[in-house]
mmCIF file of the N, C-alpha and C atoms, coordinates in Angstrom:
data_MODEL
# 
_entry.id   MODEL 
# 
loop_
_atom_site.group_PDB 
_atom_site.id 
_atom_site.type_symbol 
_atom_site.label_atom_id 
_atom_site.label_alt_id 
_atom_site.label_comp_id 
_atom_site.label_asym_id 
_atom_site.label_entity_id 
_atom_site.label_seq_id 
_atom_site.pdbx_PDB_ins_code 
_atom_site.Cartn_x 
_atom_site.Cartn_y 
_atom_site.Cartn_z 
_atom_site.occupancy 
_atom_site.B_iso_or_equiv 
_atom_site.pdbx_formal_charge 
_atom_site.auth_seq_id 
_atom_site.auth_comp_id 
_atom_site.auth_asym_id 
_atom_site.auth_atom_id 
_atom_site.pdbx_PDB_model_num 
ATOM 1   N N  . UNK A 1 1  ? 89.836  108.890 69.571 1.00 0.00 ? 1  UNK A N  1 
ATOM 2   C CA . UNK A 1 1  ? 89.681  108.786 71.016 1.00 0.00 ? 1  UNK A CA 1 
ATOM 3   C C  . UNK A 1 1  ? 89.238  107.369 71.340 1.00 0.00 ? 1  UNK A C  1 
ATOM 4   N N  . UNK A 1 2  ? 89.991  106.784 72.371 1.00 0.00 ? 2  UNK A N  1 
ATOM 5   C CA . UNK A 1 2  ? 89.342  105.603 72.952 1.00 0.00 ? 2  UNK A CA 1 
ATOM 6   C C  . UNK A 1 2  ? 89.209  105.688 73.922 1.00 0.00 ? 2  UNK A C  1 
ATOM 7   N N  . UNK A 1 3  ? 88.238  105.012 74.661 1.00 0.00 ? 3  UNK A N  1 
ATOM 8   C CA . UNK A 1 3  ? 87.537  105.060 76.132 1.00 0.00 ? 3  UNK A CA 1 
ATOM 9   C C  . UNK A 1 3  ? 87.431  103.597 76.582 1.00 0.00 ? 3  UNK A C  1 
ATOM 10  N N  . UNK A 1 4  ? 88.154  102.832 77.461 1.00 0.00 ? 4  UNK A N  1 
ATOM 11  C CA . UNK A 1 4  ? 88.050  101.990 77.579 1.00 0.00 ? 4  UNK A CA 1 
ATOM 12  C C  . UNK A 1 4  ? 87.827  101.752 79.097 1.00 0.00 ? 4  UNK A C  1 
ATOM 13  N N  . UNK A 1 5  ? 86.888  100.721 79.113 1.00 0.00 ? 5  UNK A N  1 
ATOM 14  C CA . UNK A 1 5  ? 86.424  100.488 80.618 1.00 0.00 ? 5  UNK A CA 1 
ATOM 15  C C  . UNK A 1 5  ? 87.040  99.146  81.343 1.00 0.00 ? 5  UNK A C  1 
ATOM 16  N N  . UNK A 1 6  ? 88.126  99.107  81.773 1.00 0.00 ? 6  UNK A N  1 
ATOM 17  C CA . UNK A 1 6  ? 88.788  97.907  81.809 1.00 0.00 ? 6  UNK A CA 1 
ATOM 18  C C  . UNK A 1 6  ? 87.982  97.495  83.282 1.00 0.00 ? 6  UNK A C  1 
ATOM 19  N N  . UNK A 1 7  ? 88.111  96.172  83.188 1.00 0.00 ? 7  UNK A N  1 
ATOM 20  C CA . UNK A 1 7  ? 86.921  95.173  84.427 1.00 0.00 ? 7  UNK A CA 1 
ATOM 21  C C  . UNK A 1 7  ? 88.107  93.948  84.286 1.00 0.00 ? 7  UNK A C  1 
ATOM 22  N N  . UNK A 1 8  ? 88.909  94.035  83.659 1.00 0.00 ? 8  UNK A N  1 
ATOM 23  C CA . UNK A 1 8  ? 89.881  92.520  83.766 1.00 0.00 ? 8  UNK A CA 1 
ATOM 24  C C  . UNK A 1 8  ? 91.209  92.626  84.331 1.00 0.00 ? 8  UNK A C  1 
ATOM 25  N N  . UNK A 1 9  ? 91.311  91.862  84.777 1.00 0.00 ? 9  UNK A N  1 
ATOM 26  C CA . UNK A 1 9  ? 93.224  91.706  85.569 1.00 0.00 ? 9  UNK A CA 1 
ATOM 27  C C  . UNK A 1 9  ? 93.821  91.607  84.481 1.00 0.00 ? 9  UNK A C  1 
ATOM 28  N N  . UNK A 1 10 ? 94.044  92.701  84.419 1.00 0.00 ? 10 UNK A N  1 
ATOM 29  C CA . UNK A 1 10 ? 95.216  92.791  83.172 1.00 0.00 ? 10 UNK A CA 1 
ATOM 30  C C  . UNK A 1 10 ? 96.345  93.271  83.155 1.00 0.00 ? 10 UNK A C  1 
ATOM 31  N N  . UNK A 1 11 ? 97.644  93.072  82.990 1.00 0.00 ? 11 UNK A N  1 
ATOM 32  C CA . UNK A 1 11 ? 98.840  93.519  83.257 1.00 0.00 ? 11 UNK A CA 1 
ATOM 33  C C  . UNK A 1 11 ? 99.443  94.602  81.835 1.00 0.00 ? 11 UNK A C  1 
ATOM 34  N N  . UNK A 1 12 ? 99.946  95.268  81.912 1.00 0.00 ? 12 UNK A N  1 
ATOM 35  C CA . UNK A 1 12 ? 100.434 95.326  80.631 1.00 0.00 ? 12 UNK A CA 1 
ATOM 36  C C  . UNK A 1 12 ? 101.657 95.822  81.194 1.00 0.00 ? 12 UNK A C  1 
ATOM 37  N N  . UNK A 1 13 ? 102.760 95.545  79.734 1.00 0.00 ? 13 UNK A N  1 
ATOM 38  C CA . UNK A 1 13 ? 104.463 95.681  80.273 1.00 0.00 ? 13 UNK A CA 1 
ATOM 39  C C  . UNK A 1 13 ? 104.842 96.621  79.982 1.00 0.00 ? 13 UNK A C  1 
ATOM 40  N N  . UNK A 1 14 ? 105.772 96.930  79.757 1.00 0.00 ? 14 UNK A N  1 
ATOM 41  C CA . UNK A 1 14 ? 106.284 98.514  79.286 1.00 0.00 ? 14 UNK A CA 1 
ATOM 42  C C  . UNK A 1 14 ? 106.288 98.628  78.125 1.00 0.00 ? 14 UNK A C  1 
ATOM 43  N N  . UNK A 1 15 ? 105.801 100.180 77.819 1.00 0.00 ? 15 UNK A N  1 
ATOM 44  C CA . UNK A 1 15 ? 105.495 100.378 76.669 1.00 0.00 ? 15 UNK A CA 1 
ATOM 45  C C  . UNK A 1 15 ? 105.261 101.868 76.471 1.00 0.00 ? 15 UNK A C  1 
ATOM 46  N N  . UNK A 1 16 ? 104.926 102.409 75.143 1.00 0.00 ? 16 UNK A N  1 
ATOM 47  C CA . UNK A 1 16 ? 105.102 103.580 74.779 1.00 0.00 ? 16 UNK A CA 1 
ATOM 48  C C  . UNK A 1 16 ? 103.823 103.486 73.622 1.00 0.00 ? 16 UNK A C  1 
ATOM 49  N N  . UNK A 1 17 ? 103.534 104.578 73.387 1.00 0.00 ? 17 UNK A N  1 
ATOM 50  C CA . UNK A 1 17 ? 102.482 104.833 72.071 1.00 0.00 ? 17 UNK A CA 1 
ATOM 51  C C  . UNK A 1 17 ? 101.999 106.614 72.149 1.00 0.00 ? 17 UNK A C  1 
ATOM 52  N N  . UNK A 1 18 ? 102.146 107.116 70.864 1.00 0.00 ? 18 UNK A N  1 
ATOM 53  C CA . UNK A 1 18 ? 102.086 108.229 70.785 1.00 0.00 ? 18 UNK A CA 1 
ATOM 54  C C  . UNK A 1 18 ? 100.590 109.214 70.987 1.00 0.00 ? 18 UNK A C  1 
ATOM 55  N N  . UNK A 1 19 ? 99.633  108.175 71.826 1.00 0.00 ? 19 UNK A N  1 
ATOM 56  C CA . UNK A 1 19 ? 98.613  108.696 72.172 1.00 0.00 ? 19 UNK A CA 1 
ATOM 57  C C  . UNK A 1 19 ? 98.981  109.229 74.096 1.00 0.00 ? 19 UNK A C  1 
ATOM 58  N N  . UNK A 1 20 ? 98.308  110.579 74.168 1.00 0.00 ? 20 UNK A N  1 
ATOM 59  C CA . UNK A 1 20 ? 97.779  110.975 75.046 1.00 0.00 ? 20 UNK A CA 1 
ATOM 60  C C  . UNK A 1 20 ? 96.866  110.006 75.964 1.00 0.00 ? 20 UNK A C  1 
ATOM 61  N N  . UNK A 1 21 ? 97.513  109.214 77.332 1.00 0.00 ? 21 UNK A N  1 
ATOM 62  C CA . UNK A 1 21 ? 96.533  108.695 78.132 1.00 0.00 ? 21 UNK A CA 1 
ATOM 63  C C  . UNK A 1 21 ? 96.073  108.928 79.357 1.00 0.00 ? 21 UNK A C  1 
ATOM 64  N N  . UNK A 1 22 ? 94.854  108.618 79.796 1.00 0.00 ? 22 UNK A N  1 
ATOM 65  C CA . UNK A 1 22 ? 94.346  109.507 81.187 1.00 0.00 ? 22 UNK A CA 1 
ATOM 66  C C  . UNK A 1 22 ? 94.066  108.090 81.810 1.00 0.00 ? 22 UNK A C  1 
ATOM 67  N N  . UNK A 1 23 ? 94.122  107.511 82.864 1.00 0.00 ? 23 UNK A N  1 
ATOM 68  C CA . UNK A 1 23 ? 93.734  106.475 83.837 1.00 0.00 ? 23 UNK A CA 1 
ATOM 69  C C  . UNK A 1 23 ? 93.583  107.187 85.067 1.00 0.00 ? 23 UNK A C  1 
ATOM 70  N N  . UNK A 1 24 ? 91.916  106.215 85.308 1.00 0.00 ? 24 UNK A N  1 
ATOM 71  C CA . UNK A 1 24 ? 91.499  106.308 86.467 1.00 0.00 ? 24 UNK A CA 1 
ATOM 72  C C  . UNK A 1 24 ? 90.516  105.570 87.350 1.00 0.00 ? 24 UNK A C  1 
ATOM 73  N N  . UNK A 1 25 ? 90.949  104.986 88.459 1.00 0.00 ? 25 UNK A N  1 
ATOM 74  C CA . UNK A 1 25 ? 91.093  103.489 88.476 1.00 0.00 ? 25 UNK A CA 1 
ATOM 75  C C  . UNK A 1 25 ? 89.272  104.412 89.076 1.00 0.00 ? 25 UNK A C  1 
ATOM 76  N N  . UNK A 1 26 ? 88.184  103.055 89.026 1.00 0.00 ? 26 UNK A N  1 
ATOM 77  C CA . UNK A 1 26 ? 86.973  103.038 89.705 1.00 0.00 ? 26 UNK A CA 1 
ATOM 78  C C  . UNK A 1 26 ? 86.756  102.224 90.775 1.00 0.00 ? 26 UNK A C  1 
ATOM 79  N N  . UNK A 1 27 ? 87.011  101.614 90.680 1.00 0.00 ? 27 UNK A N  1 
ATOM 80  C CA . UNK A 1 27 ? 86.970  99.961  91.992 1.00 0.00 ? 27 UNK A CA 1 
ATOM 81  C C  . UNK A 1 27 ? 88.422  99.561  91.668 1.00 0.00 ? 27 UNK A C  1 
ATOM 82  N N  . UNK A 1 28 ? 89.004  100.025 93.507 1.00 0.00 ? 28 UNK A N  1 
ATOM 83  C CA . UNK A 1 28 ? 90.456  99.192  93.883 1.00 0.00 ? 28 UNK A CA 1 
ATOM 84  C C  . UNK A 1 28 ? 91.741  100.276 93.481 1.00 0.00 ? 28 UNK A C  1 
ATOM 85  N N  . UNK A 1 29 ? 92.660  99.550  93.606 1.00 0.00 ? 29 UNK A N  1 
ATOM 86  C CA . UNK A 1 29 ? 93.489  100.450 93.113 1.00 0.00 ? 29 UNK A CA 1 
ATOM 87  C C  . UNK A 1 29 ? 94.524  100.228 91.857 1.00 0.00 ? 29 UNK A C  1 
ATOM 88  N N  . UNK A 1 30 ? 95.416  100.815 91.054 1.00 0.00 ? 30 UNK A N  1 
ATOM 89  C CA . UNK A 1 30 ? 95.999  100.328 89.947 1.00 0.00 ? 30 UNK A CA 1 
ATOM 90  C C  . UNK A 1 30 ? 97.456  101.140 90.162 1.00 0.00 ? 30 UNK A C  1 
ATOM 91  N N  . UNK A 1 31 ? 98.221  100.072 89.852 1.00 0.00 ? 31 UNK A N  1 
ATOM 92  C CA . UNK A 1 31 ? 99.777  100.367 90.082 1.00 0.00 ? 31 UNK A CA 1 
ATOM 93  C C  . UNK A 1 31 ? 100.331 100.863 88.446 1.00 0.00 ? 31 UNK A C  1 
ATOM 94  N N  . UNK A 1 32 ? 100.375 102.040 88.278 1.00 0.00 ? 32 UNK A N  1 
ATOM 95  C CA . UNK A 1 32 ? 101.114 102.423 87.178 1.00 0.00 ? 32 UNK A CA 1 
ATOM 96  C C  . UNK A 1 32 ? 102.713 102.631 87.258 1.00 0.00 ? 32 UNK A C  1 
ATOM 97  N N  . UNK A 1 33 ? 103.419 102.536 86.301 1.00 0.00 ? 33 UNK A N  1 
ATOM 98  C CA . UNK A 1 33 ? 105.301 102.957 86.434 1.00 0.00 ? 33 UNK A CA 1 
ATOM 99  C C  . UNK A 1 33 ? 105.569 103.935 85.173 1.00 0.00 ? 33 UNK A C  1 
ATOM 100 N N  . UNK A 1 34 ? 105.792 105.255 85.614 1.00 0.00 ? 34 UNK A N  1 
ATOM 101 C CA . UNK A 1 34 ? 106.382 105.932 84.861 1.00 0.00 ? 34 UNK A CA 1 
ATOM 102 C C  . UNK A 1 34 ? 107.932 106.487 84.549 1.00 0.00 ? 34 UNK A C  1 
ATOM 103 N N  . UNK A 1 35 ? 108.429 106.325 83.602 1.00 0.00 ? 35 UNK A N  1 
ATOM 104 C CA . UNK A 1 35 ? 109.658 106.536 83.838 1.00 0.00 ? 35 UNK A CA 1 
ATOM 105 C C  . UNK A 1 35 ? 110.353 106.190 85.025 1.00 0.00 ? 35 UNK A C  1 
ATOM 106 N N  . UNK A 1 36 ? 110.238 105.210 85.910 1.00 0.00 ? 36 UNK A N  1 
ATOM 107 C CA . UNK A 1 36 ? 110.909 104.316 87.024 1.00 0.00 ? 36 UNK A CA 1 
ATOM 108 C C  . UNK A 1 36 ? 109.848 105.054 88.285 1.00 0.00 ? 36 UNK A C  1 
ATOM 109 N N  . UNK A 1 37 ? 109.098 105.542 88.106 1.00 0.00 ? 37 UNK A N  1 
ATOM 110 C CA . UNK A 1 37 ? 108.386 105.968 89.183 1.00 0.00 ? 37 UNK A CA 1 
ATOM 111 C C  . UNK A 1 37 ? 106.991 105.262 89.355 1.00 0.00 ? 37 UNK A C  1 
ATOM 112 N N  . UNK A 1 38 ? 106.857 104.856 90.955 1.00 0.00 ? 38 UNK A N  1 
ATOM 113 C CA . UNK A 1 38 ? 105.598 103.804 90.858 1.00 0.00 ? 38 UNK A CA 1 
ATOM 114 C C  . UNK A 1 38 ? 104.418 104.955 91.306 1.00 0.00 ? 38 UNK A C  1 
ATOM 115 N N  . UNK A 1 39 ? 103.218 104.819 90.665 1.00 0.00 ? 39 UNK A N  1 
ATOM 116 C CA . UNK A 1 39 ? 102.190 105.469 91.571 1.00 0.00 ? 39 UNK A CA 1 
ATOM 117 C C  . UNK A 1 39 ? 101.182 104.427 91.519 1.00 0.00 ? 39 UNK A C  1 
ATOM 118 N N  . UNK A 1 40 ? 100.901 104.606 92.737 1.00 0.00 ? 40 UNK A N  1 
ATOM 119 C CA . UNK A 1 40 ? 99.674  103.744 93.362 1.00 0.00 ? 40 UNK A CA 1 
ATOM 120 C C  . UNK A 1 40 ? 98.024  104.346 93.174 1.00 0.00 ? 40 UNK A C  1 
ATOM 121 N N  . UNK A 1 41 ? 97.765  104.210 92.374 1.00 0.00 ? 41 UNK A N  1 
ATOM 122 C CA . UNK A 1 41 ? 96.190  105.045 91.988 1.00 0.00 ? 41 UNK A CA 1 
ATOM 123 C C  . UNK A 1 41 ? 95.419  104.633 93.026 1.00 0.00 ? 41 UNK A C  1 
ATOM 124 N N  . UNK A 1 42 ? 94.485  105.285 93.953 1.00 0.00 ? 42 UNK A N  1 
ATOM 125 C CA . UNK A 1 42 ? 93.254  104.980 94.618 1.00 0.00 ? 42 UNK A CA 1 
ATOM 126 C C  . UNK A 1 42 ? 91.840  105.453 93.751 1.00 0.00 ? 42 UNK A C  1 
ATOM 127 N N  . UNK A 1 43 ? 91.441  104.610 94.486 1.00 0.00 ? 43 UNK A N  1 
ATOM 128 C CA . UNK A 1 43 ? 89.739  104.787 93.556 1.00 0.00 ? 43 UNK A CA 1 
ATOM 129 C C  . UNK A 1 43 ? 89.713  106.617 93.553 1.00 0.00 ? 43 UNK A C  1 
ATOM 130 N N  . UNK A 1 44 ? 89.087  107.027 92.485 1.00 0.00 ? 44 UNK A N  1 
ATOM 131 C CA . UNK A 1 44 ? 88.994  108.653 91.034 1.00 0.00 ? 44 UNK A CA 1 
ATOM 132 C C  . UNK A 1 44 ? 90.034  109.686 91.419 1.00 0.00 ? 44 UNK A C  1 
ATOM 133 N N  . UNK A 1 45 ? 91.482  108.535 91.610 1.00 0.00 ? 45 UNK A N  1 
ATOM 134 C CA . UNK A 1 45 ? 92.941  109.059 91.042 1.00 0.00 ? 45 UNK A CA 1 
ATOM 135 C C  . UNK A 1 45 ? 93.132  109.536 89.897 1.00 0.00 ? 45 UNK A C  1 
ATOM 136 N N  . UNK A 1 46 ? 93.303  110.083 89.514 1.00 0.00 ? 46 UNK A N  1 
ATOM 137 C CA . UNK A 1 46 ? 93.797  110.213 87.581 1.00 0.00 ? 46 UNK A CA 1 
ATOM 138 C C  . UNK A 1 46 ? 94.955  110.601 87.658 1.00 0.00 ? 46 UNK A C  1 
ATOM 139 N N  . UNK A 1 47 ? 95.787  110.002 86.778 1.00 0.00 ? 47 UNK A N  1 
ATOM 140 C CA . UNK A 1 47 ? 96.928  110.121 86.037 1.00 0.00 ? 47 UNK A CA 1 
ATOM 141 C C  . UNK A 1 47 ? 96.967  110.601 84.829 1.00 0.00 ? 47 UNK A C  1 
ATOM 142 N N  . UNK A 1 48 ? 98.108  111.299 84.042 1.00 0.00 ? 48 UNK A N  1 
ATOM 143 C CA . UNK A 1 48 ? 97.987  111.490 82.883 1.00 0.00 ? 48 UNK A CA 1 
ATOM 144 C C  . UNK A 1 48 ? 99.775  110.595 82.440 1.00 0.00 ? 48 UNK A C  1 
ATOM 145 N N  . UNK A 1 49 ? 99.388  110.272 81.550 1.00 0.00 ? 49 UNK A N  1 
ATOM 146 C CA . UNK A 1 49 ? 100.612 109.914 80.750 1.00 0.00 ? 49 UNK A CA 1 
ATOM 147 C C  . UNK A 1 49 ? 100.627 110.532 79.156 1.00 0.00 ? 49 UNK A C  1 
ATOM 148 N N  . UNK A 1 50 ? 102.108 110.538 79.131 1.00 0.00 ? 50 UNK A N  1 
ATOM 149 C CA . UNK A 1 50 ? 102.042 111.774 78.085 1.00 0.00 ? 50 UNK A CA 1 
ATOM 150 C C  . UNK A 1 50 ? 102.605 110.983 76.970 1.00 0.00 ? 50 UNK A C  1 
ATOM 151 N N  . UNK A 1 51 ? 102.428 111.220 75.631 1.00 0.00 ? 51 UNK A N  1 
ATOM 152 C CA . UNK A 1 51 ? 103.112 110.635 74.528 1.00 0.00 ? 51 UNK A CA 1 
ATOM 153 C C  . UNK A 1 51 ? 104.260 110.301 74.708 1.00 0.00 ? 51 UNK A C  1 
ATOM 154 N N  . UNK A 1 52 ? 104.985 109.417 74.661 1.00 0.00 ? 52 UNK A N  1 
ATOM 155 C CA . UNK A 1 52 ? 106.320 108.737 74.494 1.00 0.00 ? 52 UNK A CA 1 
ATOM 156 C C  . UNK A 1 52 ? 106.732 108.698 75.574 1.00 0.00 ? 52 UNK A C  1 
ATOM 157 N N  . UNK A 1 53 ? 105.888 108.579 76.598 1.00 0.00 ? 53 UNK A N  1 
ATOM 158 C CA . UNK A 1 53 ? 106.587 108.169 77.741 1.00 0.00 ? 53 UNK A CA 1 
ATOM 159 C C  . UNK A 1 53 ? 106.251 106.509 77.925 1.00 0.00 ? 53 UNK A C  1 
ATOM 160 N N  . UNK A 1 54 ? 107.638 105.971 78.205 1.00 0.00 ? 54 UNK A N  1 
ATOM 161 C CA . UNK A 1 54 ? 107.443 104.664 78.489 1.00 0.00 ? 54 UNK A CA 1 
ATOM 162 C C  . UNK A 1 54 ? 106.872 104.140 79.643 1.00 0.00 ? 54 UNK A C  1 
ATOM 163 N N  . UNK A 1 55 ? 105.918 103.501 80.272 1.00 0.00 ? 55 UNK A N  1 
ATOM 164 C CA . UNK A 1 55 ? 105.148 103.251 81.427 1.00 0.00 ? 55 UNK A CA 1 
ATOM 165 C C  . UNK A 1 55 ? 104.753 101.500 81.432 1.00 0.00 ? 55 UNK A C  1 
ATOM 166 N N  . UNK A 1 56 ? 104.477 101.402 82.454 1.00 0.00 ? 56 UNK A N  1 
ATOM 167 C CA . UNK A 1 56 ? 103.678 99.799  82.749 1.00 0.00 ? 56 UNK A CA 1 
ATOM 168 C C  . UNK A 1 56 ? 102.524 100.173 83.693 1.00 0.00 ? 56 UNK A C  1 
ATOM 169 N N  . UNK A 1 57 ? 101.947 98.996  83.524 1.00 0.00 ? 57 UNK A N  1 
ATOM 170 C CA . UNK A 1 57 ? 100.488 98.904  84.366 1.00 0.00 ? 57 UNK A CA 1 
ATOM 171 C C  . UNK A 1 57 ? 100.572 97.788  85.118 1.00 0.00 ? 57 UNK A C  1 
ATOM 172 N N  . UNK A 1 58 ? 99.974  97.453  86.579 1.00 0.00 ? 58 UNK A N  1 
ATOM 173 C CA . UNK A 1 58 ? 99.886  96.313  87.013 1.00 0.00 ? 58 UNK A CA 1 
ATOM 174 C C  . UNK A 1 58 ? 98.744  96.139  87.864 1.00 0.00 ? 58 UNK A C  1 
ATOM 175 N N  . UNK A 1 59 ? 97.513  95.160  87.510 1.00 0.00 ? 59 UNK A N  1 
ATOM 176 C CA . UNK A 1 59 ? 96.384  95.417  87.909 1.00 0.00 ? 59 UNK A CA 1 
ATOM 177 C C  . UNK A 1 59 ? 96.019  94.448  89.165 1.00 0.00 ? 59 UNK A C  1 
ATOM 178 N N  . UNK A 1 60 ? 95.167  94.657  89.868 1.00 0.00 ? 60 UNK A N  1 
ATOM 179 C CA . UNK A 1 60 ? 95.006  94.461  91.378 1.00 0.00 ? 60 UNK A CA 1 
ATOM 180 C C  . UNK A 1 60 ? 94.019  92.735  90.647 1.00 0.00 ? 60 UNK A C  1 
ATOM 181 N N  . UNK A 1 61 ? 93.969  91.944  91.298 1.00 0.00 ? 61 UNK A N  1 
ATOM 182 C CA . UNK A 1 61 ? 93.064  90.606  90.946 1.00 0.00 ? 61 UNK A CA 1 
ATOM 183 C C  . UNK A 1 61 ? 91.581  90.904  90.324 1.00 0.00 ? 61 UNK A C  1 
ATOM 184 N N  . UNK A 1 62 ? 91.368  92.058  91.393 1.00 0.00 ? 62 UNK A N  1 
ATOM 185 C CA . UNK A 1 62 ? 89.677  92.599  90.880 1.00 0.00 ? 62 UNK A CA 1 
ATOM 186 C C  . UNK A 1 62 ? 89.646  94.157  90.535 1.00 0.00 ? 62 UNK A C  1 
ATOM 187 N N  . UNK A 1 63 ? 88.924  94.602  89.699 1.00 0.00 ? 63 UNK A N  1 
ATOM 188 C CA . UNK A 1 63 ? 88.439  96.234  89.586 1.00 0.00 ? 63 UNK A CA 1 
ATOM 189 C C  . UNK A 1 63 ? 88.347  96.303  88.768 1.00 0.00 ? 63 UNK A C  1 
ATOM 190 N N  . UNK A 1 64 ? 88.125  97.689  88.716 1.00 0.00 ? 64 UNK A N  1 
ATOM 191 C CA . UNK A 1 64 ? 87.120  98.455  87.053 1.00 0.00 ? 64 UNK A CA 1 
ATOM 192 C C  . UNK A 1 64 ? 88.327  99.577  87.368 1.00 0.00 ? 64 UNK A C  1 
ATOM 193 N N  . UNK A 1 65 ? 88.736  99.784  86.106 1.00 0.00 ? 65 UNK A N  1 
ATOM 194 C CA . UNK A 1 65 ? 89.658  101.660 85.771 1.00 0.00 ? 65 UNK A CA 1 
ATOM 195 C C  . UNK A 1 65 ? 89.224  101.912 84.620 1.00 0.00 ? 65 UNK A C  1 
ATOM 196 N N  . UNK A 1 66 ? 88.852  103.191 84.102 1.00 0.00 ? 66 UNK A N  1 
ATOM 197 C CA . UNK A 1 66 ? 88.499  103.720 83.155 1.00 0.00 ? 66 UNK A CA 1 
ATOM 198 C C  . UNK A 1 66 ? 90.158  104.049 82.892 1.00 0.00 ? 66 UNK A C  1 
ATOM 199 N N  . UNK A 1 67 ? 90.089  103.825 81.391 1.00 0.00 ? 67 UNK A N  1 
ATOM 200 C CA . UNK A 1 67 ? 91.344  104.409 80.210 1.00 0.00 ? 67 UNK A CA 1 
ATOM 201 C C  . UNK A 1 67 ? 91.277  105.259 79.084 1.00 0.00 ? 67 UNK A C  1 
ATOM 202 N N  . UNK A 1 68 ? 91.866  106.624 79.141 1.00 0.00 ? 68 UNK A N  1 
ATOM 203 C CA . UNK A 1 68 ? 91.479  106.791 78.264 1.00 0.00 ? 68 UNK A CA 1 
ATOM 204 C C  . UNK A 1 68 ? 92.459  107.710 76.999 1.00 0.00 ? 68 UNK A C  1 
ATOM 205 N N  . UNK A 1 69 ? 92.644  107.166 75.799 1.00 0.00 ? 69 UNK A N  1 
ATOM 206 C CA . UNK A 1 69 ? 94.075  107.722 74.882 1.00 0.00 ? 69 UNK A CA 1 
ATOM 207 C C  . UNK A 1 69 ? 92.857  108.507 73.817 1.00 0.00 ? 69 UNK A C  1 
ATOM 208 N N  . UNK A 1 70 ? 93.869  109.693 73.662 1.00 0.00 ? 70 UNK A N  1 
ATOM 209 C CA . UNK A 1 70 ? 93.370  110.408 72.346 1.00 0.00 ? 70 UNK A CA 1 
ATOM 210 C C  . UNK A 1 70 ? 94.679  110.981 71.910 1.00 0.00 ? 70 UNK A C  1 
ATOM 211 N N  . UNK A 1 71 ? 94.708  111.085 70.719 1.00 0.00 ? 71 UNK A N  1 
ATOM 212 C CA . UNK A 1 71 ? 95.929  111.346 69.733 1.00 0.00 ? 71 UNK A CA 1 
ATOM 213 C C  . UNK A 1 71 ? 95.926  113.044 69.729 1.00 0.00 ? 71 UNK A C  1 
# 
């Protein structure tokens, strides 16, 4: 299990990994893409993304989202 508390503008591109992930943005909002679909997270949105699904992230200049993958 990882728990990650992201606080940085961070982008990430498309991608896949066979962990189970939960995002949920805390401060601001976070643009996820799933399978060509955009969702716009508002602050204690949660998403789930599921193993092998290919997705991107695109993060707002400022905020905190909790992440979190378990296998």
């Amino acid at each position: 299990i990882l728990l990650y508390d992201n606080r940085v503008n961070e982008d990430y591109p498309k991608h896949w990994h066979s962990a189970f992930e939960v995002i949920m943005p805390i401060e601001n909002t976070y643009e996820v893409t799933c399978h060509n679909c955009v969702y716009t997270l508002n602050e204690t949105d949660i998403l789930f993304v599921f193993p092998g699904c290919l997705h991107s992230m695109k993060a707002p200049n400022r905020g905190e989202r909790l992440i979190l993958q378990a296998n």
